[in-house]
C-alpha positions as CSV (number, residue, x, y, z in Angstrom):
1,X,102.1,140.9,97.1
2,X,100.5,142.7,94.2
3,X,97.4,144.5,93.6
4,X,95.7,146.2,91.1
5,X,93.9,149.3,92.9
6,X,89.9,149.4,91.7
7,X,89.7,152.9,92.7
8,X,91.5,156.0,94.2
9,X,92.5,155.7,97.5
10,X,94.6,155.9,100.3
11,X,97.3,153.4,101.2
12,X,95.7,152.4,104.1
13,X,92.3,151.6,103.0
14,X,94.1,149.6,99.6
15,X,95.8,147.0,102.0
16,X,92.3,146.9,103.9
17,X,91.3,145.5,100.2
18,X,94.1,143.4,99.4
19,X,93.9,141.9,102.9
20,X,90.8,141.6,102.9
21,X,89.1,140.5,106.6
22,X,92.2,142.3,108.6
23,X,91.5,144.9,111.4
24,X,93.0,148.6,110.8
25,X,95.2,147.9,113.3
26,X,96.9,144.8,111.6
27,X,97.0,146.9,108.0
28,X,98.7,149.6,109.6
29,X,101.1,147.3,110.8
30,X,101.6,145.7,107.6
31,X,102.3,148.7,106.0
32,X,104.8,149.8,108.8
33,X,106.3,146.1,107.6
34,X,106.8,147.1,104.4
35,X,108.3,148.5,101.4
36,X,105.6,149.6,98.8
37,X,106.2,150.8,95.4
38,X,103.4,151.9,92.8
39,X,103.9,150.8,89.3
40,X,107.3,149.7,89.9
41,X,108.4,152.9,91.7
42,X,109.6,152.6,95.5
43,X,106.5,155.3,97.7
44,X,106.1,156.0,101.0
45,X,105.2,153.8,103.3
46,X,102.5,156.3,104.7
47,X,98.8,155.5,105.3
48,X,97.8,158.7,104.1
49,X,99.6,157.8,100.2
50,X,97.1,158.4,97.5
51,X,96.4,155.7,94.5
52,X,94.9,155.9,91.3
53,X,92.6,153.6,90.0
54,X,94.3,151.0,87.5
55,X,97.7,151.9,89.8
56,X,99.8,148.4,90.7
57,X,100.6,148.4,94.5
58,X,103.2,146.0,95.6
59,X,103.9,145.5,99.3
60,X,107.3,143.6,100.4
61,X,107.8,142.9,104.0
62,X,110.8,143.7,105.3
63,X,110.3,142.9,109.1
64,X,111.8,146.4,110.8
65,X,114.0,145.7,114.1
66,X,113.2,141.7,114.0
67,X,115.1,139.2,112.9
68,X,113.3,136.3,111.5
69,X,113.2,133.3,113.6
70,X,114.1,130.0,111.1
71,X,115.1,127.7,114.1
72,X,112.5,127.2,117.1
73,X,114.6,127.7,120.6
74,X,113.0,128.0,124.1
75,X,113.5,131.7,124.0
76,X,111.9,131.9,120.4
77,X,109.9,129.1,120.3
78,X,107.9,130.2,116.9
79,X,109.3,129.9,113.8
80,X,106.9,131.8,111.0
81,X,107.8,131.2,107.3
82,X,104.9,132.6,105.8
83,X,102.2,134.6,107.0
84,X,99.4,136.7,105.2
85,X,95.8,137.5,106.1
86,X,94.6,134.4,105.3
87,X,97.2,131.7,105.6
88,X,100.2,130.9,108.2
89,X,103.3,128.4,107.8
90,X,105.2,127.5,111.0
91,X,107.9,125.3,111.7
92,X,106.4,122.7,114.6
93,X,109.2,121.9,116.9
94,X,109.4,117.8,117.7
95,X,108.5,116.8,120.9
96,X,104.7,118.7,121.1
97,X,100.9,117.3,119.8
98,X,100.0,119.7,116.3
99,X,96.2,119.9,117.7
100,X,95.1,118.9,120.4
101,X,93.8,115.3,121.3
102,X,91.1,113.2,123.1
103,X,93.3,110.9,124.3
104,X,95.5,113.9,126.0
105,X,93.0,116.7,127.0
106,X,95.5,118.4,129.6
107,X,98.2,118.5,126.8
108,X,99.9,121.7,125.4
109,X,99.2,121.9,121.6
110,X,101.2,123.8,119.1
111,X,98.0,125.2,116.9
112,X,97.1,126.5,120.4
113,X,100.5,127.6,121.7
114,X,100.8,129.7,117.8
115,X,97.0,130.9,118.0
116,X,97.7,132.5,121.5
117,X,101.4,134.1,120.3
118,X,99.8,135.5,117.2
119,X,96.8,137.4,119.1
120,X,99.8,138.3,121.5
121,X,101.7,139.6,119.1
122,X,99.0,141.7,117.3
123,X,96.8,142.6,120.4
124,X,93.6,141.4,118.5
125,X,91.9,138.5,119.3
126,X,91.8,135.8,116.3
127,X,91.5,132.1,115.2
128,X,93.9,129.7,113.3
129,X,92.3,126.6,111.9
130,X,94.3,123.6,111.4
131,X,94.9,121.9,107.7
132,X,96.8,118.9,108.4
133,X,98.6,117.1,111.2
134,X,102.8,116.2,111.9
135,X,103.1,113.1,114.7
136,X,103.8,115.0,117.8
137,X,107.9,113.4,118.0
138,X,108.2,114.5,114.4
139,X,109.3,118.5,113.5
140,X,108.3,120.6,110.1
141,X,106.5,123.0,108.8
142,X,102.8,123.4,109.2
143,X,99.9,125.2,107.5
144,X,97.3,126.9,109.2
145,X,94.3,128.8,108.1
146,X,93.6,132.0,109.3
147,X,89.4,131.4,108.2
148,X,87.4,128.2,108.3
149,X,86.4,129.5,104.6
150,X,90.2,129.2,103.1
151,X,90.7,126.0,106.1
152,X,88.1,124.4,103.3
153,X,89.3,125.8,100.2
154,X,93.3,124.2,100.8
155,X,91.5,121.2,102.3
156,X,89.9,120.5,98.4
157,X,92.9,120.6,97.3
158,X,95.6,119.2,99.4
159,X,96.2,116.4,96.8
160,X,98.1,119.3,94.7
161,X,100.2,120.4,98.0
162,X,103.8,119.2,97.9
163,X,105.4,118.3,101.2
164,X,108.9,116.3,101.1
165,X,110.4,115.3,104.2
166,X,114.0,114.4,105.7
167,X,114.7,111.3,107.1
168,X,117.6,110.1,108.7
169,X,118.3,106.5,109.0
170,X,120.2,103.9,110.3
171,X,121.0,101.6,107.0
172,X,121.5,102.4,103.4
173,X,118.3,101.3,101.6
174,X,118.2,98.5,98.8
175,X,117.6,99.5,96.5
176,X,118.6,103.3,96.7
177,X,115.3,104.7,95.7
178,X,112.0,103.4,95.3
179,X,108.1,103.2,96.0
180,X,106.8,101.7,99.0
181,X,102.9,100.6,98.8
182,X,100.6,98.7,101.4
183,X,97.3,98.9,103.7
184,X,97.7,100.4,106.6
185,X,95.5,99.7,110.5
186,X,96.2,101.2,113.7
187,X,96.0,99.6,116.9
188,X,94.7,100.3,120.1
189,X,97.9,101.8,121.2
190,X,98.1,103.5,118.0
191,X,100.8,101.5,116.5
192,X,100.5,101.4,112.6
193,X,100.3,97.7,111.3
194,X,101.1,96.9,107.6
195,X,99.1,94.5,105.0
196,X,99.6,93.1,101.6
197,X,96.3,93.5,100.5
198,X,92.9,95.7,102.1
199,X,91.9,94.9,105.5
200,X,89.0,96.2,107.7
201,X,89.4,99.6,108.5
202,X,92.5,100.0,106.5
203,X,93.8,102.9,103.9
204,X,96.0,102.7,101.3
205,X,99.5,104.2,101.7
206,X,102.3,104.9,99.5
207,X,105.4,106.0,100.0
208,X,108.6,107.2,97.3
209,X,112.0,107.4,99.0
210,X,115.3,108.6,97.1
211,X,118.3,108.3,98.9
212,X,120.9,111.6,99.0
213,X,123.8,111.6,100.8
214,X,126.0,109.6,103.9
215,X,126.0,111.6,107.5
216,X,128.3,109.8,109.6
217,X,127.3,106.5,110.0
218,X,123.6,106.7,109.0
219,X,121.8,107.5,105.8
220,X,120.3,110.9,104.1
221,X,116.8,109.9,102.8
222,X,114.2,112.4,100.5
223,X,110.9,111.1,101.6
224,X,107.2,112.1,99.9
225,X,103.9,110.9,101.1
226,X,102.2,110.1,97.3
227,X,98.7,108.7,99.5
228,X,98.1,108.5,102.9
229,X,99.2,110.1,106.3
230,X,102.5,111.8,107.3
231,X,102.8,109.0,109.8
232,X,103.2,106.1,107.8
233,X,107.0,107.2,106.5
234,X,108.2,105.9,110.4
235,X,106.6,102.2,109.7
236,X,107.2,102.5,105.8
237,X,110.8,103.0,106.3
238,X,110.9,100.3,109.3
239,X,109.7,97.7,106.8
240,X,112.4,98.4,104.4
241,X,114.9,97.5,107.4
242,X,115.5,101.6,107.4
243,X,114.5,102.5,111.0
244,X,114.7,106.5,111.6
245,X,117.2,107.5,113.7
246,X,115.8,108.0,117.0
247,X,112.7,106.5,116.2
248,X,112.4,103.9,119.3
249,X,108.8,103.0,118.9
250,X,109.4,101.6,115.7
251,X,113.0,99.9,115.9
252,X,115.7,102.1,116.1
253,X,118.4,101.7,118.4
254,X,117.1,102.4,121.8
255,X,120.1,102.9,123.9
256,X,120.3,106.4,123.8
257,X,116.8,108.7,123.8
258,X,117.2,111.1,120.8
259,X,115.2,113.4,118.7
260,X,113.6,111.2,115.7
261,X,115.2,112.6,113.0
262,X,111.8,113.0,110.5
263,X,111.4,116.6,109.2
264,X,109.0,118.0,106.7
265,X,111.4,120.6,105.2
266,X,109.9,121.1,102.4
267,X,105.7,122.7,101.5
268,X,104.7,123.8,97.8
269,X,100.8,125.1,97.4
270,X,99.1,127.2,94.9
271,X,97.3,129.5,97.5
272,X,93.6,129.0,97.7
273,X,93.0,133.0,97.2
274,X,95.9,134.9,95.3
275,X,96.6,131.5,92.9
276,X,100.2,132.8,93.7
277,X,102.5,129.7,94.0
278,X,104.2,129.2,97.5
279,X,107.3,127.4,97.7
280,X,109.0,127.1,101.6
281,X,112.3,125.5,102.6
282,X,113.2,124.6,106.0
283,X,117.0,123.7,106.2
284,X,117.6,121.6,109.9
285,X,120.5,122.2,112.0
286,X,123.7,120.9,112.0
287,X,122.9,119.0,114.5
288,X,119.7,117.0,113.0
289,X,122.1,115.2,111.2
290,X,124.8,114.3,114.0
291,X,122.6,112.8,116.7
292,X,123.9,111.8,119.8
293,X,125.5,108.9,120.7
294,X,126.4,109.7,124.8
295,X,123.7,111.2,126.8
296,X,120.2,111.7,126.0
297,X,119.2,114.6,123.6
298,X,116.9,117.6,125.4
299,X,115.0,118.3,122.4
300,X,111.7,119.5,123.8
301,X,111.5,123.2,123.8
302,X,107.9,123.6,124.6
């Protein structure tokens, strides 16, 4: 992250400015974090470092003595792929609700599991706020706020956010790529239900597919919500006799309880503060693409 400094200071009360809302705490430990050079020259990393106004910081984190989770696990459940002072992106495991629900009030969350880890993990007390949702059987990467303030600003414009997804399915699409457009209801049991033309109480959805590659016997799709909800790709690709693997609820082969293989892998967003473009890639185990077809996959890791 760049900055410009505005007038002389030290290093530590420059990232208190460029971060701007962060405890001392948390800037010290950004700056532990990091390397930092000043006008293109590598400095110490030392609170005490003097700037000049007009002087171009640039911080770079290098994560001392922690390797960088990119898989969830049970021992490592949280996978962070970016984080700043006002924005996080996490990689929801499948198997676990994104916020919590009415319907489920006992139920763990993930925006709940990740806001507790984080104040764990930097022994100060702090809110996420949640963006936008991922159907709890479904994995990806998440944004979160880290201020009802910038929660708003990305809210306004989520239309320019880019998410693509991976979806693996059990037949080869006709044809091989396309748009797929209809009014969307949900039922009492939460079941999506497709219509030609606007309903009561419907939205409109639209969904472009491209199809990429063989795995095995099923089919490598590219999947991009153009309008509506994540959760319409699972009945969108149903309709076009393209069941998910895994995805029982809405026709996939049942015999053996898998993992749906649906993963948003893929988030582009100009950030709401910096302008700074963010591009984040989530590449899936080997395993996403070879599901079982013996015993029933333990997926759920929280």
């Amino acid at each position: 992250m760049k900055f410009v400094v505005k007038k002389p200071d030290a290093l530590l009360d420059v990232v208190l400015e460029m971060y701007h809302g962060v405890s001392r705490q948390k800037a010290k430990q950004i700056i532990a974090n990091s390397l930092v050079t000043k006008n293109g020259q590598p400095v110490a990393n030392h609170v005490k470092m003097l700037f000049e106004s007009g002087d171009v910081i640039e911080l770079t984190s290098v994560n001392k003595g922690e390797k960088k989770i990119k898989i969830p696990k049970r021992a490592h459940p949280f996978a962070i792929y970016y984080e700043d002072a006002h924005l996080i992106v996490a990689l929801k495991p499948a198997g676990i609700l994104s916020t919590g629900d009415y319907n489920h009030p006992t139920e763990k969350s993930y925006h709940k599991e990740l806001e507790f880890f984080v104040n764990q993990r930097d022994q100060e007390k702090g809110r996420l706020w949640v963006v936008h949702r991922l159907d709890r059987e479904m994995e990806g990467l998440m944004l979160f706020a880290r201020t009802e303030k910038v929660q708003q600003q990305i809210i306004k414009q989520w239309q320019q956010v880019k998410i693509r997804m991976l979806a693996l399915v059990e037949n080869m699409p006709q044809p091989a790529s396309g748009n797929i457009e209809n009014w969307l209801t949900e039922d009492g049991g939460r079941l999506l239900q497709s219509h030609q033309k606007e309903v009561p109480n419907a939205h409109f959805a639209k969904t472009s597919y491209k199809y990429l590659r063989p795995e095995g016997k099923h089919f490598l799709l590219e999947v991009t919500v153009e309008a509506g909800r994540n959760k319409q790709v699972r009945l969108h690709l149903a309709g076009l006799g393209c069941p998910i693997v895994g995805d029982r609820k809405y026709g996939a082969d049942g015999s053996v309880k898998r993992q749906i293989r649906l993963t948003a892998n893929s988030m582009e967003f100009s950030h709401p503060v910096t302008g700074q473009l963010v591009q984040l890639t989530y590449q899936p185990p080997k395993s996403f693409y070879h599901p079982s077809d013996g015993a029933p996959e333990k997926y759920k890791i929280m």
